[in-house]
N, C-alpha and C positions, 0 to 999 in steps of 0.2 A: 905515083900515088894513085891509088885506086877509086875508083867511085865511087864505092861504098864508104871509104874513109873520108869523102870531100863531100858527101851528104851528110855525114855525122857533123860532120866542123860544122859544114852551114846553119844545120840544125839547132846544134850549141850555141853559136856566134847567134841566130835569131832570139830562141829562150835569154839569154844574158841579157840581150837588147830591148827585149819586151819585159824584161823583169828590170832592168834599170829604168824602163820610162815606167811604168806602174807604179815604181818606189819616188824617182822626182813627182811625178801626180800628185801622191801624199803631200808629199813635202812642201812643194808650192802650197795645195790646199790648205794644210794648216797653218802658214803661211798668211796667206790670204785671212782667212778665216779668226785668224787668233787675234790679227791686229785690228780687225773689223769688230770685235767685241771690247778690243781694251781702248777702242776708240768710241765706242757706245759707253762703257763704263765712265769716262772722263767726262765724258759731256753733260750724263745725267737723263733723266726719263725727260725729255722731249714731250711728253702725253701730260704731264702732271701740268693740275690747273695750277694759275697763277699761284694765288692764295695760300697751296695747301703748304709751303717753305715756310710763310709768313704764318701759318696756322700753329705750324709746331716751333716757331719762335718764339711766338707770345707766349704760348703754353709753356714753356724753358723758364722765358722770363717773368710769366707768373708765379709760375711755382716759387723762385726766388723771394716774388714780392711777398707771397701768402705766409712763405717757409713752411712749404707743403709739398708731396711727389705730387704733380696735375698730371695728371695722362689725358693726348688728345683722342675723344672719344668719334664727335663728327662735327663735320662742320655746315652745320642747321642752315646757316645765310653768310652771302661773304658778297660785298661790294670792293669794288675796286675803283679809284680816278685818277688820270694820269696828269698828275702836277709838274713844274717846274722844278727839275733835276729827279725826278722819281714816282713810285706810285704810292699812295695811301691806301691802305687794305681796310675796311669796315666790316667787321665780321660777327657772327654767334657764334659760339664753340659750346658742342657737348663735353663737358669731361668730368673725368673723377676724379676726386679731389681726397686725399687720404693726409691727414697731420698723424706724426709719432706710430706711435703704434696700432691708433684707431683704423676701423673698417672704411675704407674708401664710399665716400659721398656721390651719386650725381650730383652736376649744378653748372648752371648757366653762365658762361663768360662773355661780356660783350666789349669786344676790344679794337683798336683800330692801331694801330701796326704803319711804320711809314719805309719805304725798302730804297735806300739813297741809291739814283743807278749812276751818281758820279764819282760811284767809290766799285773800283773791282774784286777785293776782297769781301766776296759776298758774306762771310759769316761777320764781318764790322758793314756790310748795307742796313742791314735792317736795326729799328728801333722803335720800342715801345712807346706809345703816343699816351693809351689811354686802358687799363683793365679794371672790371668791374664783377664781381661773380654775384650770383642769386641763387634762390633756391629755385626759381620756377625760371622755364624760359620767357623773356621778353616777349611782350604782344607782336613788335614788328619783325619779329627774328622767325617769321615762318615764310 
């Protein structure tokens, strides 16, 4: 075998080699990568204040009680205190409130929201305590 043909091989044999590690590279990374997001996706936004789950529950279960679409608009004031088996949410909610076919209303919701943490299926935790809507916002709700 000549030189020339055993620098070729080697050459070849390297390229192959650096082109099989570059393509596991990917592969690991996405890898990595893809399970690292659908591990973030399950968990939920981590950053999200307490409140704001309990905000667009009341708002669900008002709509219900109004028999109206409520869309939660902001959430003006929101207390929270950690009870026995769970927290109590006291909240303002901005939202709009549209019945039937009419133009959707602002108006004031003051509602306090109770989130059971000795139940793990979070969407049967929480429960409506108390909804009340207005036309003008509450004095204490600023």
């Amino acid at each position: 075998m000549s030189l020339r043909k055993i620098i070729t091989t080697v050459r070849a044999t390297s390229v192959a080699r650096m082109t099989l590690s570059v393509f596991m590279l990917f592969v690991g990374s996405a890898i990595i990568f893809g399970s690292a997001t659908a591990s973030v996706a399950q968990e939920g936004n981590k950053y999200e204040e307490p409140w704001h789950p309990a905000a667009r529950f009341a708002v669900s279960e008002g709509g219900k009680k109004e028999k109206a679409t409520i869309t939660l608009v902001k959430v003006e004031k929101a207390d929270f205190q950690n009870g026995e088996g769970g927290l109590t949410f006291q909240m303002c909610l901005a939202v709009d409130v549209q019945k039937g076919h009419k133009k959707a209303v602002r108006r004031y919701a003051r509602t306090t929201v109770f989130r059971n943490d000795k139940i793990s299926d979070q969407a049967m935790a929480y429960s409506l305590k108390s909804w009340k809507l207005s036309k003008t916002p509450p004095r204490d709700c600023h």
